[in-house]
N, C-alpha and C positions, 0 to 999 in steps of 0.2 A: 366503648359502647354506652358506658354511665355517663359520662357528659355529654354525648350524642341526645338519650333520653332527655336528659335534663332539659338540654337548650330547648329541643322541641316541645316537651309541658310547657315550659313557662313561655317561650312563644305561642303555645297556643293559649296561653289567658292574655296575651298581653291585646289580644283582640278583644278583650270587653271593655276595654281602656274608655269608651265613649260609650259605657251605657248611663241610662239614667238611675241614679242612685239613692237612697235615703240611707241613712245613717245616725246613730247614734250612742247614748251610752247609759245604761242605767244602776241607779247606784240606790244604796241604804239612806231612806232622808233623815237619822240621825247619827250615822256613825259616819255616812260618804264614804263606806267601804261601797268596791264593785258588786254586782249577785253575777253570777256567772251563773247562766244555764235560763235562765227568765228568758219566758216566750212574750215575745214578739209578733204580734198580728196585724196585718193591714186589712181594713175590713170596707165591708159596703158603708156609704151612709144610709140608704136605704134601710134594711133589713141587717145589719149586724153580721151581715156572713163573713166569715176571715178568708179573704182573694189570694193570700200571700203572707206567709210565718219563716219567723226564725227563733232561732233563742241565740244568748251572749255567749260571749267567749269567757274567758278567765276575768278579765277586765273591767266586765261587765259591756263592753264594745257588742254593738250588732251593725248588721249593714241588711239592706233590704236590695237586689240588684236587677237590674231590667224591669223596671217598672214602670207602668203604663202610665202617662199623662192622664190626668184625673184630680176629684178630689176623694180624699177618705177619710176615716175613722181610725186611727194608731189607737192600739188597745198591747195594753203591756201590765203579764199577769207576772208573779212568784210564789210559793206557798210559802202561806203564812203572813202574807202582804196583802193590804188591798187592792185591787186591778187601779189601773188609771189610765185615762181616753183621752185624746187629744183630738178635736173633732175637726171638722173643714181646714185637712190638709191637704194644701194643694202641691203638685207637684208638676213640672212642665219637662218636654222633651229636653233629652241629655244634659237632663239639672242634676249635679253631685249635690246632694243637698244634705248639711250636719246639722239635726236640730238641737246637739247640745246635749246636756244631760237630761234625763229624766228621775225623780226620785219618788220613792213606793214606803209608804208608808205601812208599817209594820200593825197587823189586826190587833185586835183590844184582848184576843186570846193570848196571844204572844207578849203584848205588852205585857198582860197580866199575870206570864207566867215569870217573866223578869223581877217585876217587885213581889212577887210571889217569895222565890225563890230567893232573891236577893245578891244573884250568884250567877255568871251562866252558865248555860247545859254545858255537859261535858261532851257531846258528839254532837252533831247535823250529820247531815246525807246530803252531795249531789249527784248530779245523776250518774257517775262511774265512782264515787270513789264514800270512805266513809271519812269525815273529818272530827280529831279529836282535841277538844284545846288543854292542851299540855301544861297548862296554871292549877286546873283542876285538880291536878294529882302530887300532891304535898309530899307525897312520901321523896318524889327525885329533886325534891330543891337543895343544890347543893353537889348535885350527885352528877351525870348526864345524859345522854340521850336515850342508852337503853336502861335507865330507871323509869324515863317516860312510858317508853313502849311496852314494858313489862304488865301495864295496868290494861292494855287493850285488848278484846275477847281474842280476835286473832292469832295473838302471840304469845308464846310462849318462855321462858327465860330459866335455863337448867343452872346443875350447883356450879357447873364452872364456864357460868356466864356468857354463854353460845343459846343466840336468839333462833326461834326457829317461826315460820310463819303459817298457820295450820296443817303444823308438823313439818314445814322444809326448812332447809337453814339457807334455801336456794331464794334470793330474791335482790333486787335491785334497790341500788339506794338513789332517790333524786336530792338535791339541796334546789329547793326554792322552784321546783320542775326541771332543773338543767339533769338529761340524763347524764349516768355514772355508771362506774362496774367498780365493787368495791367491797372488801369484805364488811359485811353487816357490822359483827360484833366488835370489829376496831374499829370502824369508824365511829360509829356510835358511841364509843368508849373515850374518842376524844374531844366529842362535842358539847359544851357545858348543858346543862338542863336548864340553865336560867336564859339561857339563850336560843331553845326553842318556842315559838309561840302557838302553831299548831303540828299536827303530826297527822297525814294522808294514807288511808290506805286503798288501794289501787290492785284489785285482785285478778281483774279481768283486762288486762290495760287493752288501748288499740294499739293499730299496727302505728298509729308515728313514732312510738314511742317503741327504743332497744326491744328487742324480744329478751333480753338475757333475765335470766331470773324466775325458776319455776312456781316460784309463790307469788311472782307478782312484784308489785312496785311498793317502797314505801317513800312518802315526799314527806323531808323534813323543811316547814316553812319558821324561817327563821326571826327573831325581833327586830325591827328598824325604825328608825326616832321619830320625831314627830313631822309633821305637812313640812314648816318650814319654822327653821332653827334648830336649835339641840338639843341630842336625847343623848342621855350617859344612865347607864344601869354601873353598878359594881359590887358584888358581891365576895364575902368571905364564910370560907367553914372551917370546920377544925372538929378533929375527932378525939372525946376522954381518954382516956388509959381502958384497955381492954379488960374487960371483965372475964375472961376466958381466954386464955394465952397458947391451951394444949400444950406447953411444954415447949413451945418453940422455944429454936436461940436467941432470937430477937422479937424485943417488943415491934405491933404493929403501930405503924406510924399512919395519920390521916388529918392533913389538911391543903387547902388550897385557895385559889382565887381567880376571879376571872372578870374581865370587866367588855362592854359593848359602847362605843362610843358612835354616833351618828349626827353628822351638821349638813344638812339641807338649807340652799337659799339660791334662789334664781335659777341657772340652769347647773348647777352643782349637786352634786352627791354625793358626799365621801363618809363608808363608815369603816371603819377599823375595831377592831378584838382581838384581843390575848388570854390565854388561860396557861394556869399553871394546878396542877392535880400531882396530891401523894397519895395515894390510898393502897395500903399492904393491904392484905389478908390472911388470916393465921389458919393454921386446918392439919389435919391428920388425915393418914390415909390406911387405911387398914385392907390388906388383901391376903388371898389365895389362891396359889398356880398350881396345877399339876399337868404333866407330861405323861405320856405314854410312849416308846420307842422299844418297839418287839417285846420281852417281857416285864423292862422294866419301866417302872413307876417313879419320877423324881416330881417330891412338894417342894413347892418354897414357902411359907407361910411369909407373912411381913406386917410391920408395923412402923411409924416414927410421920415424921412430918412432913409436911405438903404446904407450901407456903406463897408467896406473891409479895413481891415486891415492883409498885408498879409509878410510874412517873411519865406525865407527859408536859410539855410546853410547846403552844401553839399560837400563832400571832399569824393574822388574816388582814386584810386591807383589800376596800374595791374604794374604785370611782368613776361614776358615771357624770358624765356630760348629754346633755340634749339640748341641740342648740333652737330646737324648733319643734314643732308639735310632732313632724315628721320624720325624725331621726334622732338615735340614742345610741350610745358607747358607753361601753363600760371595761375597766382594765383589773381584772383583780390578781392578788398572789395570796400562796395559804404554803406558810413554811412551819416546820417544827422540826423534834425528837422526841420520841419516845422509846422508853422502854420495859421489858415486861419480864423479871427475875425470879423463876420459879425455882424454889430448892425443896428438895426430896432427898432428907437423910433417913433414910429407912435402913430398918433392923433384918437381914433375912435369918431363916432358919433352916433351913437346906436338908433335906435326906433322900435317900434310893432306895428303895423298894424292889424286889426282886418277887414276882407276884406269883409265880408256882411254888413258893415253898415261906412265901409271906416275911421275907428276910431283909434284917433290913444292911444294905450292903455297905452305906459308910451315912454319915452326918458332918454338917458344918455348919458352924454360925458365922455370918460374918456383918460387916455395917457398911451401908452404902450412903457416900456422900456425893449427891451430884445435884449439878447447878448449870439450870442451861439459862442463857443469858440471850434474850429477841430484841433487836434494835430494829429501829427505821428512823433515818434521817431522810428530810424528803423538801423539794421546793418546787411549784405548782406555781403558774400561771396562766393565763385565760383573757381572750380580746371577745368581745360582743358585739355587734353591731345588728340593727336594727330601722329598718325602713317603712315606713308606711306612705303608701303612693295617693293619689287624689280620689280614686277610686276606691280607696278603702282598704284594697288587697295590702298586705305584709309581706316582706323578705326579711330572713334575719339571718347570721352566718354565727359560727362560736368556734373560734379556735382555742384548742390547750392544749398543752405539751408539761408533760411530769419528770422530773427523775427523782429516783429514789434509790437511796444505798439501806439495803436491808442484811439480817446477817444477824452472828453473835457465836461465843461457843458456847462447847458444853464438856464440863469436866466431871468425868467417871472416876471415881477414888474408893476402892474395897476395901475397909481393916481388917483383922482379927478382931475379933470377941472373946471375951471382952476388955483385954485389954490395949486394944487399940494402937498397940507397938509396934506391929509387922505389916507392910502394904502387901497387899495378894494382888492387885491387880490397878493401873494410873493409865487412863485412857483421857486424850484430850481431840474434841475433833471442834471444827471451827470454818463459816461458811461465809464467803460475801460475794453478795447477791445485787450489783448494779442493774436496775431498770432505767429504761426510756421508754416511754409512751405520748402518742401523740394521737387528737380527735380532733379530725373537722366534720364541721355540721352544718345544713344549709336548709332550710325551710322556708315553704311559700304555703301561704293562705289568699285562697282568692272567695269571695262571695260571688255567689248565682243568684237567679230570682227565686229557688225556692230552698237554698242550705247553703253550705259551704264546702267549698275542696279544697282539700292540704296538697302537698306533697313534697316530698326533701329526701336528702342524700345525706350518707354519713360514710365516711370512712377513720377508719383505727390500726391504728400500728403500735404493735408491741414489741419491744427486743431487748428480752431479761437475759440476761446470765449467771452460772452460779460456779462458784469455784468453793468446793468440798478440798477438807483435807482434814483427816483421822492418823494422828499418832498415838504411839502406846509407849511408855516409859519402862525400858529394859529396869529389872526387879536389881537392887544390888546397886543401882547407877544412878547417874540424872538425866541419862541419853533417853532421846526420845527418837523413836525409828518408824519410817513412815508407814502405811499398812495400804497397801493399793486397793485390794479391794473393794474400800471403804472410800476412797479418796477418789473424786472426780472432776472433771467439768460438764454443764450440762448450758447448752445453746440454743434461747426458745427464741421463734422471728415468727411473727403472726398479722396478717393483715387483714381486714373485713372490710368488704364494699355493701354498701346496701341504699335501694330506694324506698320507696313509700307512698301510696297513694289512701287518700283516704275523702272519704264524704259524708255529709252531716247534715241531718233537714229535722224537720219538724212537721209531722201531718196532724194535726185535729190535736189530739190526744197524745200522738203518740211520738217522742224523740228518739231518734237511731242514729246510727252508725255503721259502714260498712267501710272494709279496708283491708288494705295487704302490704304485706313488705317482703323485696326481695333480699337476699342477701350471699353472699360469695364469700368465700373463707379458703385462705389456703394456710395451711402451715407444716412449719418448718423444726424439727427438734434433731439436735447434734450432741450424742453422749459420746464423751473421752475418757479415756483412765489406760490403766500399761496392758490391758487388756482387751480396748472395745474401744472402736471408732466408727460409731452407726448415724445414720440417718436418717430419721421416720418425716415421712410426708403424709398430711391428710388434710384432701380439700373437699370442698361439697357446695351445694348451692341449693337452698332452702326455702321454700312460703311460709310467712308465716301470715294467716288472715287473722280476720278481726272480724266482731258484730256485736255492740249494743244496744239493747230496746228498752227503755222507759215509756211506763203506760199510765199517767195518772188519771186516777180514777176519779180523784177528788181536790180538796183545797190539801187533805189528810192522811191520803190514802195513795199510796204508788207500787207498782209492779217491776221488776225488770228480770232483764236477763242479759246473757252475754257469753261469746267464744270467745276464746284466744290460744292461740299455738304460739310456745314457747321453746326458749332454748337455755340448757346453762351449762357453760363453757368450762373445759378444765383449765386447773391454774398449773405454773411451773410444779411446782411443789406436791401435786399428785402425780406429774407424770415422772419424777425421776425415781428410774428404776435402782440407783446402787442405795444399799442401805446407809441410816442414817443412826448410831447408836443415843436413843431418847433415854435413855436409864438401864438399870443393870439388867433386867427382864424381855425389854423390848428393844427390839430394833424396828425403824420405819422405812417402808419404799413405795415409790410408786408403780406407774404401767405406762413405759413411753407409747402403748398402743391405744389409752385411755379413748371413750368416743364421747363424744358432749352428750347428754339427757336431754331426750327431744321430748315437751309437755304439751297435753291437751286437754285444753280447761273449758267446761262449762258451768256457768253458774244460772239460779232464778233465786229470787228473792222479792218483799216488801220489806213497806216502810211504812209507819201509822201513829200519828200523833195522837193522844186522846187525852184533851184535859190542859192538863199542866203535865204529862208523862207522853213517853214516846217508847218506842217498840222496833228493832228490826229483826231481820231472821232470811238469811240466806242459804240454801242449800245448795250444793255443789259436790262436783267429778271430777276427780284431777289425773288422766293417767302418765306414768312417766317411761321412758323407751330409754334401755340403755342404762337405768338407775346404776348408780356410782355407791358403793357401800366398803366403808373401813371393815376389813376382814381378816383372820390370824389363821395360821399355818405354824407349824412347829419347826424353829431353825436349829435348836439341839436341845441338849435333857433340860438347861437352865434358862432360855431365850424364846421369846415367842416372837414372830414376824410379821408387821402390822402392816396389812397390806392396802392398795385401792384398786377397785376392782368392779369392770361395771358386770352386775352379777340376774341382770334379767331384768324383769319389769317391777313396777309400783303403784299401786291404785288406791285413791283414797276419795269414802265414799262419806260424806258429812255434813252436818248443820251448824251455822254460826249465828251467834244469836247477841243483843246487848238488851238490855232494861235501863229506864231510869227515870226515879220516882220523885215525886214530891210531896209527900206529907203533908209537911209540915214548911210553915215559911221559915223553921233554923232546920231543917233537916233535909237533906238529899242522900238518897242511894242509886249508887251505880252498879249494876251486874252485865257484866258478858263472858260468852265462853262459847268452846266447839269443843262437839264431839264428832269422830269418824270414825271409819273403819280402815285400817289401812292393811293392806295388802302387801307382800315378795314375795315374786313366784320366777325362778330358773338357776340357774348353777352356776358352783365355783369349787372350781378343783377337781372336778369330774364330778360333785357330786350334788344332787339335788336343794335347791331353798325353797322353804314352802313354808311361808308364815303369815300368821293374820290377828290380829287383835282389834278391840275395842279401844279408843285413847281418847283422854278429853281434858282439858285443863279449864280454869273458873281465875276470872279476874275482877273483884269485886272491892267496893270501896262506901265506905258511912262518912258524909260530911256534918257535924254537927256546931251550929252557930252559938256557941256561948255567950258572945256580947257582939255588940257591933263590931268591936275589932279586933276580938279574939274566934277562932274556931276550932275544933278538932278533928283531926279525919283518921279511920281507922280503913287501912287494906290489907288483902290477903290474896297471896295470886298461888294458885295451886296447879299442878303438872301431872295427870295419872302415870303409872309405868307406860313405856312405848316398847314395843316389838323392834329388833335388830334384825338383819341376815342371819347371825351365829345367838341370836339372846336377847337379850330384855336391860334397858335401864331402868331403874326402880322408881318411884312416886319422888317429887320435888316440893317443897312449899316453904313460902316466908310470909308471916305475919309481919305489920310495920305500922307504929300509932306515931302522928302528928300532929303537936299543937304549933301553931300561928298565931304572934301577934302584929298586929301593925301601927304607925303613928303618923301622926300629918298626914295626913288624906291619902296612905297607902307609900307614901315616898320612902320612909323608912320600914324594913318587915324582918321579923328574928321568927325564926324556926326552931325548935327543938323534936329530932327524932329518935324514933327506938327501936332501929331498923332488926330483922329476922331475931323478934320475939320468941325468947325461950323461958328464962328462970328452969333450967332442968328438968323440965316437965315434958318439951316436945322432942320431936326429930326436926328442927327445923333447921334445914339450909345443908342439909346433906343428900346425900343419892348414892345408891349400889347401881354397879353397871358390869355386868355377864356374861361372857362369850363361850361357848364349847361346839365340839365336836364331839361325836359318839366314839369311844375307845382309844380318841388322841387328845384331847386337852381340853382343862376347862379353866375358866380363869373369874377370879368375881372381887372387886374394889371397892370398899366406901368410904368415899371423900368428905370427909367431916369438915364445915368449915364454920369459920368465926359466928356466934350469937350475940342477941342485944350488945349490938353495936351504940353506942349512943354516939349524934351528931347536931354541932351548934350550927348556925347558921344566919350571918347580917347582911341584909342588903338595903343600895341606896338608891332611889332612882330620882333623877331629871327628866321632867314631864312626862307622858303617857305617851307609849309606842302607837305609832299607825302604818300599818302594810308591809312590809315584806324585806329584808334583806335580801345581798346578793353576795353574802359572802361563801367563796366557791369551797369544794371537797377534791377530797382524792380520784381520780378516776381510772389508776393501775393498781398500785403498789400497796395499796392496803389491801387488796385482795389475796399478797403473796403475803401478807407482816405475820 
């Protein structure tokens, strides 16, 4: 039925093949970067009336299609640009005609705010997305991608380092626009920050684009060398001795390196990159459990450390060939390891309570050492290919295919207290988790006389599997004897088909968008163990539409709005139901009946330059169907059961907002932040969730010019409590000051930072997080981690980067890591 469709859309454009055409491309006339989104008008010569408009693509490419023999008036506006006319163009019957570039030169406002400044802005706007350049923000050099993102109003970045996107942790990761499904905060975690150039956010996407991801899309656009010959960045950090150790057993370790190479010449493109990252983290964790089971009462209180030991190495290679203006390839591969060692030797303290007569029926101290250990090895590659026909329409196809071995154990070790002589309890359980993933994708852009039509096909195949196994070591022995219940296999096979139709004009004022995608899901889960050999099946077939409107007002002034219906899919990892022992308190599982979170997004918003400062503010509706929430149950007096669960709906009702000043020609401020209101409302366990809060986090930064090429920049990104199903996480926040110097003309640059400022005086870089039930359990954690971190930081560069890398990402298997 999908290829059926197919053939016939693009049969059907292939009949505009002989229409009459104009075409062209418009760029920046001093940097000869693309504008994407510049309107395009064909006008009278006469009277100036615009007969026929469009605006560019990403590229800065436009096409103008079926257009009348005639002469006219080409009138090509951008804001912030001066317009510019091209007068007595003549055009003649079924003439494809490329007039070449066009270049718009930038207003005396804009100039002015560049040598103003001396620096540039940290955000623009186009018309769906907000772009932020990731140079700007000093605090992540050295660091990577989610140091970037943590400065942005939208997002927000908790103590153990789980991004969220006005408050979802649901969102999709693009590299360079190529879509991905991927989890955020590893990905992120393995991308250097010196190797981002700008960073996209995308709240309202259209339907071409994945629906996956309730928050929307974020595109990391990456550095690539110069026009033509070689660009080499390389960069080193290293982190002091810790000023705050908590007691760990081991010192934190922190340094690394990463370098970006790129050589362009004729019809070549080859860039390559490798990084290598240590960065531990020291921390404590301090908690309280209690139980309730008929009349008795069992606490654990606890204390002791909470740690990270974290290591990744990554090495990426693409190369594109284009042998002609009309065709492009590209071949890349993205291999690495990582891994991520968390150890929790905690102190518990144990008693029972017997509540009608307040007795307490026994006590025990004892020390937990456990250490779970999260690998992903993983090799990734990716074929591109790209057509452009005489007519100006586009095909382009993307194959990729992943595999990844994920996995790791985890050893539970109980002593006596306090002398540490006699084992009470030696649990070791241990997982590996083979993935194969595979995308192909296929897209067509054709031009009309008055916009543009997309449309494309995607299909994905997943087939993970997991092989669980949980031993316990008989006490007196060194036999280790298997525990089934705990021990499984679990068999995920999942396929999506999906089309896409979409179209794009420009009337007068105003730019839109209208579109939809279909998509078809079947899937397949096979749980085993000496107990249970089941089968869950769940398939569906979904719309999801699309609309955005931009309305400028002015050269300064812009309106928009925008729908989008989304979807975010479960991974293996929630839906397996046998438990998984995470430390001596908790065991984890999931719901093989899990149902994906169907979202529905509206947003409106401006945008307003005034001066040398600019201003946005978007307000938005997010509801979520089927909301998925980690939730606890009581699995006996000393154990609580962490479950996933989709437990009703979600609604989150809010304003996102950014600032950014200029004073002063050495001073810049940047502010942005949202706040909402977010909403849970239906059940779990039988019993009622009904919760609502206020949340809002503040992401702000002072850049101050001390000499020509020195600077210092001071930020602080702040988190309010958030409302849970069962509780509340408590307030987040890290202060972080950096100075910058640099030499020869920017080639060489050292950093010194002094990341999550404390000197004893704040709470910074911890968080309490609470869960309870009425008359069964309540439970509340605070993760103390590492302060005034101090980090060096040298880097070298060859020549000035210009446009876009294409070095590719994960597109399964970090979504499970």
């Amino acid at each position: 039925m999908f290829t059926l469709t197919l053939i016939s859309v693009f049969f059907s454009f292939a009949v505009f093949a002989q229409q009459t055409i104009l075409s062209g491309q418009v760029l920046d006339e001093s940097s000869q970067e693309p504008l994407e989104y510049a309107t395009v008008g064909l006008c009278s010569p006469q009277d100036s009336s615009v007969l026929e408009g469009t605006v560019t693509r990403a590229d800065g490419a436009f096409v103008l299609a079926d257009v009348k023999p005639g002469t006219y008036l080409l009138q090509v506006q951008f804001v912030g640009y001066k317009p510019t006319f091209i007068s007595s163009l003549k055009v003649e019957v079924n003439q494809q005609r490329n007039i070449g570039s066009i270049s718009l030169q930038a207003t005396q406002q804009l100039l002015d705010e560049i040598s103003i400044t001396g620096q540039q802005v940290s955000v623009y706007h186009k018309v769906d997305r907000q772009v932020y350049q990731a140079e700007q923000f000093q605090a992540a050099i050295g660091g990577t991608a989610t140091d970037v993102l943590r400065n942005i109003p939208a997002v927000a970045v908790d103590a153990n380092g789980n991004l969220t996107v006005r408050g979802s942790s649901g969102f999709t990761i693009l590299l360079n626009g190529k879509p991905i499904q991927s989890d955020p905060s590893l990905i992120l975690s393995q991308l250097p920050a010196n190797a981002v150039e700008d960073v996209e956010i995308v709240t309202a996407p259209s339907a071409k684009y994945d629906p996956e991801g309730k928050a929307g899309i974020i595109n990391i656009i990456t550095r690539q060398g110069a026009e033509d010959g070689l660009y080499l960045l390389v960069n080193g950090q290293v982190g002091l001795p810790s000023i705050e150790d908590y007691d760990n057993a081991e010192q934190a370790q922190r340094y690394g390196g990463d370098f970006t190479l790129n050589y362009r010449k004729n019809r070549w493109d080859v860039s390559v990159g490798a990084s290598y990252l240590r960065n531990d983290i020291t921390g404590r964790r301090e908690g309280d459990v209690f139980t309730i089971i008929n009349d008795t009462l069992t606490r654990f209180p606890s204390d002791g450390e909470r740690s990270f030991d974290e290591q990744a190495y990554t090495a990426r290679a693409t190369i594109g060939y284009t042998p002609n203006r009309f065709n492009s390839i590209n071949l890349g591969f993205y291999a690495g390891r990582r891994s991520k060692d968390r150890t929790a030797d905690i102190l518990y303290n144990n008693f029972t309570v017997y509540q009608p007569e307040q007795d307490t029926i026994n006590r025990i101290s004892y020390f937990n050492e456990n250490l779970r250990i999260r690998r992903g090895d993983f090799l990734i590659s990716s074929l591109d290919f790209a057509h452009t026909f005489t007519n100006e329409s586009q095909l382009s196809a993307s194959l990729l295919y992943e595999y990844t071995m994920l996995g790791g154990p985890t050893t539970n070790l109980n002593l006596s207290w306090p002398s540490l002589q006699d084992t009470l309890q030696d649990q070791f359980n241990t997982n590996d988790n083979p993935l194969h993933g595979i995308r192909f994708q296929a897209d067509y852009v054709h031009p009309l006389a008055n916009g543009t039509i997309e449309a494309g096909y995607q299909y994905r195949y997943l087939d993970h599997t997991g092989y669980f196994v949980y031993q316990e070591r008989t006490i007196g022995t060194n036999q280790f004897e298997l525990i089934p219940e705990f021990s499984s296999q679990v068999d995920l096979r999942r396929q999506i088909h999906s089309v896409y139709g979409l179209y794009s004009s420009q009337w007068n004022k105003l730019t839109y968008s209208l579109g939809a995608r279909v998509e078809v899901m079947g899937r397949n889960l096979v749980l085993t163990n000496d107990f249970v050999d089941t089968t869950y099946h769940y398939d569906f077939i979904q719309l999801y539409p699309s609309a955005n409107l931009v309305y400028q007002l002015n050269d300064q002034f812009r309106l928009k709005a925008a729908y989008s219906r989304r979807v975010e899919r479960t991974t293996t990892f929630k839906m397996n139901p046998f438990p998984e022992r995470e430390h001596s308190e908790t065991l984890e599982q999931g719901d093989p009946e899990l149902r994906p979170e169907f979202i529905n997004l509206v947003e409106a918003g401006l945008v307003r330059d005034f001066g040398d400062n600019s201003l946005f503010a978007t307000a938005y509706f997010r509801h979520v169907e089927n909301l998925v929430n980690r939730v606890n149950t009581v699995y006996n007096d000393t154990i609580l059961n962490r479950i996933y669960s989709n437990v009703g709906q979600g609604g989150s009702l809010g304003l996102e907002a950014g600032l950014e000043l200029n004073p002063t020609s050495d001073w810049q401020i940047y502010a942005g932040g949202n706040l909402y209101r977010y909403s849970i409302e239906g059940t779990f366990d039988n019993q009622p969730v009904n919760t609502q809060s206020w949340i809002y986090s503040i992401n702000a930064n002072i850049t101050v010019k001390l000499a020509p090429t020195w600077n210092l920049q001071w930020a602080f990104n702040y988190l309010s409590a958030r409302n849970t199903a069962q509780g509340e996480d408590s307030r987040f926040y890290s202060p972080n000051l950096t100075v910058k110097k640099s030499w020869l003309d920017g080639k060489i640059t050292a950093t010194a930072q002094w990341l999550n400022m404390d000197l004893g005086l704040l709470s910074t870089n911890e968080q309490r997080i609470s869960t309870g039930r009425d008359d069964e359990f309540f439970t509340t954690t605070n993760y103390v981690y590492e302060v005034d971190v101090v980090m060096l930081n040298l880097s070298y560069r060859i020549n000035q980067p210009v446009g876009k890398s294409r070095l590719i990402k994960s597109e399964f298997g970090d979504k499970e890591f």
